[in-house]
C-alpha positions in Angstrom: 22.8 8.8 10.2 19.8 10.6 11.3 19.6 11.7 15.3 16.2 11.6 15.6 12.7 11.1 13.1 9.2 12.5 13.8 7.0 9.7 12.9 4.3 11.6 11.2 1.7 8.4 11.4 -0.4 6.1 13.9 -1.2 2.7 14.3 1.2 -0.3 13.4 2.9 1.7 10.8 3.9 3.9 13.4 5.1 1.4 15.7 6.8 -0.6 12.4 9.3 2.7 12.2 9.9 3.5 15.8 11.2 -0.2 15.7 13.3 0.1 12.6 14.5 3.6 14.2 15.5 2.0 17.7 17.8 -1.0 16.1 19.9 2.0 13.7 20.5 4.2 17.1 17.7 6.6 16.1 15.4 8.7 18.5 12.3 8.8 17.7 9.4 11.6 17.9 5.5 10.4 18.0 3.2 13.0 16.9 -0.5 12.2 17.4 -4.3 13.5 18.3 -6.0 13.8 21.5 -7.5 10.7 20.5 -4.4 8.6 20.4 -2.8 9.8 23.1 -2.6 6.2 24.6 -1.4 4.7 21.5 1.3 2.3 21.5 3.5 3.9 19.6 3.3 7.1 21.4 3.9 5.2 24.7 7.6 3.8 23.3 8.8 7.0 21.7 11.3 8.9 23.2 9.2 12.1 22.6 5.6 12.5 21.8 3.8 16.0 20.9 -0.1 16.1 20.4 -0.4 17.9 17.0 -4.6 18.0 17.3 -8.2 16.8 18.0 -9.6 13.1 16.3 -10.2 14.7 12.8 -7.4 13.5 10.5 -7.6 16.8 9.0 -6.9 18.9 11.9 -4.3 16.6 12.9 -2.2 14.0 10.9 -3.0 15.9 8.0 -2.3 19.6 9.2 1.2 19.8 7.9 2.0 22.9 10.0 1.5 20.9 13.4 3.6 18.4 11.9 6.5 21.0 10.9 6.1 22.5 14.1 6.6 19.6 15.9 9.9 18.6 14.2 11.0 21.9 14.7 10.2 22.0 18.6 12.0 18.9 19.0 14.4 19.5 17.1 13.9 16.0 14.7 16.3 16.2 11.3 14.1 14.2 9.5 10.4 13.1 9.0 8.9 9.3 8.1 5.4 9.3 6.6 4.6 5.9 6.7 2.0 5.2 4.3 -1.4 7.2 3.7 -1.7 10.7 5.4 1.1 12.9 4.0 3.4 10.2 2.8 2.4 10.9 -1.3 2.1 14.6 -0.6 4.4 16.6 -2.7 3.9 19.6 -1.2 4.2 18.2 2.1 8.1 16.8 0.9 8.6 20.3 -0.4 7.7 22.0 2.9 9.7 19.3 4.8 13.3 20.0 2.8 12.4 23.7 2.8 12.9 23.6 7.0 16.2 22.0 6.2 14.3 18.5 7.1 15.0 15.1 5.6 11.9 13.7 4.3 12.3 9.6 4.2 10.9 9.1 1.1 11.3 10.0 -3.0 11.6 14.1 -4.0 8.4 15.7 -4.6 8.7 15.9 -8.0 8.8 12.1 -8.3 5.7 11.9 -5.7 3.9 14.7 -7.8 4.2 12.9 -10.9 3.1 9.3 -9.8 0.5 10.7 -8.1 -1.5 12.1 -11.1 -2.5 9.0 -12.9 -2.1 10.5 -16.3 1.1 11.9 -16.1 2.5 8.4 -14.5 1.6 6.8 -17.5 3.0 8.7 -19.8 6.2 8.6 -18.1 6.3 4.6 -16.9 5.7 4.1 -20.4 8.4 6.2 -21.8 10.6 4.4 -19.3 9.8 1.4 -21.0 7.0 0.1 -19.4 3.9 -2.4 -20.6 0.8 0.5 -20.6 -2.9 -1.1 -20.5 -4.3 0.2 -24.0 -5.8 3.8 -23.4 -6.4 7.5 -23.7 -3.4 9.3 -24.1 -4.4 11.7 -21.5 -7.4 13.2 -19.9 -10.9 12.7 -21.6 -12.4 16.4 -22.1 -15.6 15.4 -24.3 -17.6 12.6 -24.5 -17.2 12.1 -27.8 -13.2 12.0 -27.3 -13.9 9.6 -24.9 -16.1 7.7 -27.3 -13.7 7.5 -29.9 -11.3 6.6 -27.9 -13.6 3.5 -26.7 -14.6 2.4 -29.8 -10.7 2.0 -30.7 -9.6 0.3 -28.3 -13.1 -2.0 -27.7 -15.8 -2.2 -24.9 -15.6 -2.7 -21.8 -13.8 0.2 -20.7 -12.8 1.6 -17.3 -13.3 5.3 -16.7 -10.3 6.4 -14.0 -9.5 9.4 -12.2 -6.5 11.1 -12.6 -5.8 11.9 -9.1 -7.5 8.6 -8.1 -7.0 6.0 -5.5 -8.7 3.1 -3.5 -11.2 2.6 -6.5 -12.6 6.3 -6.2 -13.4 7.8 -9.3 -13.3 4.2 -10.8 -16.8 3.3 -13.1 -17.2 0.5 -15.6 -19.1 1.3 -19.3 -19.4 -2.0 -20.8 -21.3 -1.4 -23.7 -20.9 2.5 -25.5 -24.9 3.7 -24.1 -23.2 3.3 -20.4 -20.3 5.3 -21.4 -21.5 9.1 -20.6 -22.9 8.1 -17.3 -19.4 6.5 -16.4 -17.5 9.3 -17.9 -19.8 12.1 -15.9 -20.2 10.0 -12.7 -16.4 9.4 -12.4 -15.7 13.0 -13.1 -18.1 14.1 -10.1 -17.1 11.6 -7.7 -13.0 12.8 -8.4 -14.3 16.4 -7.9 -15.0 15.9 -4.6 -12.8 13.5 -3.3 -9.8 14.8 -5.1 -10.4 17.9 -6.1 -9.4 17.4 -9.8 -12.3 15.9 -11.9 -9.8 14.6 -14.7 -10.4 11.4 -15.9 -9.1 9.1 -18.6 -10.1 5.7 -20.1 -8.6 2.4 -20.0 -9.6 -1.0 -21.5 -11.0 -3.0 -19.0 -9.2 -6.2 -18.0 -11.7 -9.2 -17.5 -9.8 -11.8 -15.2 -6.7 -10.3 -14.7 -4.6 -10.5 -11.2 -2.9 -7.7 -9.7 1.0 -8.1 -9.3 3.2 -5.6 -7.7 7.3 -5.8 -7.9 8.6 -3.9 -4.9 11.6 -1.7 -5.6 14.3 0.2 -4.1 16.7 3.3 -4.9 20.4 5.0 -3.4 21.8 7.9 -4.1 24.9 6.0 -5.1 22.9 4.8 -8.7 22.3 1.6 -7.6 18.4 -0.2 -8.0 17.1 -3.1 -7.1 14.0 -5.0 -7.3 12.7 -7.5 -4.8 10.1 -9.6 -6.2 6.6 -9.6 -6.7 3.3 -9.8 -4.5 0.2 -10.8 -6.1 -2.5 -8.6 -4.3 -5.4 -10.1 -6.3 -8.1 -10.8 -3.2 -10.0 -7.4 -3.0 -13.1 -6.1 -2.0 -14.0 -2.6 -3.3 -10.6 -2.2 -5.1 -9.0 -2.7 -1.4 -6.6 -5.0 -0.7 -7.7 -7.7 1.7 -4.8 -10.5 1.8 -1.5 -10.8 -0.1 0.9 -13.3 -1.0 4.5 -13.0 -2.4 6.1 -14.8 -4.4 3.0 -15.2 -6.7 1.7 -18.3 -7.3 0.5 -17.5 -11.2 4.0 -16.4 -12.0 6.9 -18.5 -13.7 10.4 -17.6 -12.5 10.8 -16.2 -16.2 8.1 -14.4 -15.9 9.7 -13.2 -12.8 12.9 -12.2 -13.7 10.9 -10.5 -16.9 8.9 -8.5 -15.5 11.5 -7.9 -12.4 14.2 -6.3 -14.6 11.7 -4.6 -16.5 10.8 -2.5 -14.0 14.0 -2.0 -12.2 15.3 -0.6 -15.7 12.4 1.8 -15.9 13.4 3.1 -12.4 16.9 3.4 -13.2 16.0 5.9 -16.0 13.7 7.8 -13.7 16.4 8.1 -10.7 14.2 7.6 -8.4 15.4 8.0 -4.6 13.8 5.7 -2.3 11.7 2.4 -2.0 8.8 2.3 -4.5 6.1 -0.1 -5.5 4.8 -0.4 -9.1 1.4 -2.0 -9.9 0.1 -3.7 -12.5 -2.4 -5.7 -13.8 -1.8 -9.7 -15.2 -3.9 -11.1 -17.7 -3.1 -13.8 -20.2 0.5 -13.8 -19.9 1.2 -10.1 -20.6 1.4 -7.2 -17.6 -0.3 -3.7 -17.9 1.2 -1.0 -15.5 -1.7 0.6 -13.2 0.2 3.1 -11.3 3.2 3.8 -9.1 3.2 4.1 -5.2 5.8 6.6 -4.0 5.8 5.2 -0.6 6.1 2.2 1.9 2.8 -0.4 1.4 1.1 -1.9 3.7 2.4 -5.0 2.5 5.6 -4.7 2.5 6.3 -7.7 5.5 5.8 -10.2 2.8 8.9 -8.6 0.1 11.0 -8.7 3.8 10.3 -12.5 4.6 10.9 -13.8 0.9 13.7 -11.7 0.1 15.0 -11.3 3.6 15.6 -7.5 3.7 14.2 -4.6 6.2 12.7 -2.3 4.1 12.0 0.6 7.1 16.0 0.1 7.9 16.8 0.3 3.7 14.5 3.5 3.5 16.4 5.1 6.7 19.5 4.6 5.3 18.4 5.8 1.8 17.4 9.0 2.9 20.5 9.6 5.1 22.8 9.0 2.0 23.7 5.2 2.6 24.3 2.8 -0.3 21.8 -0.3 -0.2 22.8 -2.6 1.5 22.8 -5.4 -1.2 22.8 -5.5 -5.0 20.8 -7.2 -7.4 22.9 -9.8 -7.8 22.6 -10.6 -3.6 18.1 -10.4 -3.7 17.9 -13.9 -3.6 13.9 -15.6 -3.1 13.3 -18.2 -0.3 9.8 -19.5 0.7 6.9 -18.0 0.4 4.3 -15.4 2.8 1.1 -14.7 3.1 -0.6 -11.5 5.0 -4.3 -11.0 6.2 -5.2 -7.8 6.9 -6.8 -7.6 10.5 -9.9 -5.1 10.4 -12.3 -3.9 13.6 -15.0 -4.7 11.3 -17.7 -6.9 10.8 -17.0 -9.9 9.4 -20.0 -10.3 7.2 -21.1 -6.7 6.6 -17.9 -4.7 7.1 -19.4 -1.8 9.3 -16.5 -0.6 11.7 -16.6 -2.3 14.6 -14.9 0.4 17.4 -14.3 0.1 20.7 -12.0 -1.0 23.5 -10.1 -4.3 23.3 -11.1 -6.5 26.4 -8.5 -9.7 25.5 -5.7 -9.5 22.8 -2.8 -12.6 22.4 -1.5 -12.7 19.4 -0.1 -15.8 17.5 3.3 -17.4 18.0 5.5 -20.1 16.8 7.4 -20.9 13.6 6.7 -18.5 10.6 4.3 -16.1 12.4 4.5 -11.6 12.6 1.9 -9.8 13.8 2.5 -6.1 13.3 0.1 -4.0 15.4 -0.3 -1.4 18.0 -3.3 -2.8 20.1 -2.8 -4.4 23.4 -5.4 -5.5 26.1 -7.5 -2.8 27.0 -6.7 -0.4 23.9 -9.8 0.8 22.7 -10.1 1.7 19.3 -10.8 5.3 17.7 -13.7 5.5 15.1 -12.5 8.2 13.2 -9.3 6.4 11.4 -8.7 3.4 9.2 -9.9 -0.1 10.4 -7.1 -2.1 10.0 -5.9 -3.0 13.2 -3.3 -5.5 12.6 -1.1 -7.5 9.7 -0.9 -10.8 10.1 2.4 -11.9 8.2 2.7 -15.8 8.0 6.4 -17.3 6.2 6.8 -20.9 5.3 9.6 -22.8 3.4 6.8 -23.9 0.9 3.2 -21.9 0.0 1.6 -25.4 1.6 3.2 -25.3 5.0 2.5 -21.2 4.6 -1.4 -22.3 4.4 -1.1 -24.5 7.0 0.6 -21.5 9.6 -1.7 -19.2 8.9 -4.7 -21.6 9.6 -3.0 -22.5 12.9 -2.3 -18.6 13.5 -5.8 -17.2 13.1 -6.9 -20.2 15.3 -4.9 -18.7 17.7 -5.3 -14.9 17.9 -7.7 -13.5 20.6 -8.6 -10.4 20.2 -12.2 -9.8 21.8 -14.6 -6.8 22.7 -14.8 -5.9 19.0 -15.6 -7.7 15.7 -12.7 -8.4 13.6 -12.5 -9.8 10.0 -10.6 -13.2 11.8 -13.8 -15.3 10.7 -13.2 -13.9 7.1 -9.9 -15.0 6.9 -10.5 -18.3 8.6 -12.9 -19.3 5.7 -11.1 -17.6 3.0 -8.2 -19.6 2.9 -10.7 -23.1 3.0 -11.7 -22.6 -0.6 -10.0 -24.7 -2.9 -9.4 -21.5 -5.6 -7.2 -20.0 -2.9 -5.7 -23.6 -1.9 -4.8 -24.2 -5.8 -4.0 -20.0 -6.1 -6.0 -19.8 -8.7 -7.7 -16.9 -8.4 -8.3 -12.8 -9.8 -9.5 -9.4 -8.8 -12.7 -10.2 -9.4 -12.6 -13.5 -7.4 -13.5 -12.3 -3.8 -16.0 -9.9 -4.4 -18.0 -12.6 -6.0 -17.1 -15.3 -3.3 -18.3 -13.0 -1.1 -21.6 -12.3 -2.8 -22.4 -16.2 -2.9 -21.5 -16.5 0.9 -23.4 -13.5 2.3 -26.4 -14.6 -0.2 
């Protein structure tokens, strides 16, 4: 087992690994910027080394202050958490070639999931349902015409090297098409630096379902379930629930081995999540994340299994700890992302915490890294907090999580608690009967 991990990450995902670190014996190593040098998690690690000023750029993302502070400390191997550096390839190259473990898949694996395109091809290869599509990157407009016309209007124009709905436009009739195909292009440019883009048939009502998997060295694979990530605004996920409730257990098991097969063939190293899109009784593969997700609580309270502590012992050359045959589903969960925003607009809502409790009792995780008096930077991500909410049935889940946002405090800032607390009144989210589109359009009507 590992000695000691630089944590190359802030917030709660930071904290969520220092934890998983402590219980396996592990030192730990904080790395963070001059703006979170009071941050929680740099407070409880053994070691702590300031790698740069606010900008993400010039310090969570400079990977030679990050290999540097390894190095100094003498850490034999590096956790990326999620976003930052934890799908860079090169980053996982640079890691193993300073004789570091990087806690995650190889960078070829991270290289290839990470260009939209080449995923595809290779998910599908693997055996994997593909959403009707270009075979690869649109380089003409009348490619990508023809290509529309076969496989029918409305269409999605994607980025290759896309994410968090950049790069993402809609042509629903072939007149829109050009604009969507030129737009997308630009907007991947500069946010990506690659202005491939391809084209996909566009799913009306469809829900987004993810089945979270995991890899050893020792060939063995396991899946863990589903968790239907359908409620988003802007192509960002805002709550999530696992086990879904639009899924049969035979769809379950389907779509479950399906995609642990696929995974098998690719010998992938690590835990993994692979997305797709539900429509009508069929699934459509989106893409493949390379890397813990933010909602990963809700695979550990159904399927009762650390996932941090799993990912450890992956990359130190453990066997999982369980095999297919032990993943067994109890309950259900339900997460709300906690934002410092407003509740109605969604501006970032900064600043320092004057109050914080959090919620107790039966059934309740709160992962964060804010305490009373933290105040929060405005150059990061908003989320502040996961609410994670188990219960033996998705009724009695419902019913926690009303009584748990009733009970968090957390004042000086706006937070998206109010949200939350109304959300989960409607009766499409009481009956589950909901899709991707659902939210944005709730919203829309409620903020008319």
């Amino acid at each position: 087992m590992f000695k000691k991990v630089l944590i190359a990450n802030r917030g709660e995902i930071a904290l969520r690994i220092h934890r998983a670190c402590k219980e396996l014996g592990i030192q730990t190593v904080a790395v963070h910027s001059t703006a979170d040098a009071n941050a929680m998690h740099v407070r409880l690690a053994d070691e702590s080394v300031c790698i740069g000023p606010p900008a993400a750029k010039d310090s969570y993302l400079n990977i030679a202050a990050v290999i540097a502070a390894a190095e100094i400390t003498e850490a034999d191997a590096i956790h990326p958490g999620y976003g930052f550096l934890s799908e860079n390839a090169r980053f996982a190259e640079i890691v193993a070639a300073h004789n570091i473990t990087f806690i995650g898949p190889s960078a070829d694996h991270i290289r290839v999931m990470g260009d939209k395109i080449a995923a595809k091809d290779t998910m599908g290869k693997a055996g994997i349902p593909l959403v009707p599509g270009s075979d690869g990157a649109i380089t003409t407009i009348e490619q990508g015409a023809k290509v529309a016309e076969e496989i029918g209007y409305p269409v999605l124009v994607k980025a290759a090297s896309g994410g968090g709905g950049r790069g993402m436009k809609l042509a629903r009739v072939p007149e829109e098409l050009e604009n969507a195909i030129n737009t997308a292009g630009s907007e991947a440019k500069a946010a990506f630096g690659d202005a491939s883009v391809y084209l996909e048939k566009y799913l009306e009502l469809p829900r987004h379902i993810e089945i979270q998997i995991a890899a050893d060295s020792h060939g063995n694979v396991i899946q863990l379930g589903e968790r239907d990530c359908s409620l988003q605004r802007r192509h960002q996920k805002v709550l999530e629930e696992a086990l879904s409730p639009a899924l049969t257990p035979e769809q379950r098991a389907e779509i479950g081995e399906v995609t642990r097969a696929a995974i098998e063939k690719l010998g992938y190293l690590g835990v993994g999540t692979i997305e797709y899109l539900y429509e009508n009784g069929q699934f459509y593969f989106i893409e493949m994340n390379t890397r813990l997700q933010v909602e990963h609580p809700i695979t550990e309270q159904v399927a009762n299994i650390d996932l941090v502590r799993e990912q450890i012992r992956i990359a130190a050359g453990h066997p999982l700890s369980l095999k297919q045959s032990d993943v067994k589903f109890a309950g259900h969960a339900i997460e709300c992302r906690i934002n410092a925003e407003d509740p109605v607009n969604f501006t970032p809502s900064p600043g320092k915490i004057s109050d914080f409790h959090a919620p107790g009792g039966p059934g309740i995780r709160f992962d964060s890294a804010v305490y009373d008096g933290y105040t929060i930077p405005p150059f990061y991500d908003s989320m502040i907090g996961k609410l994670i909410v188990y219960g033996d049935t998705r009724e009695l889940c419902i019913a926690r999580l009303r009584r748990a946002l009733a009970e968090t405090v957390l004042t000086g800032i706006k937070t998206t608690i109010p949200l939350f607390e109304k959300l989960i009144e409607e009766p499409e989210f009481q009956s589950g009967d909901y899709h991707i589109h659902w939210l944005e359009e709730w919203l829309s009507k409620a903020n008319a």
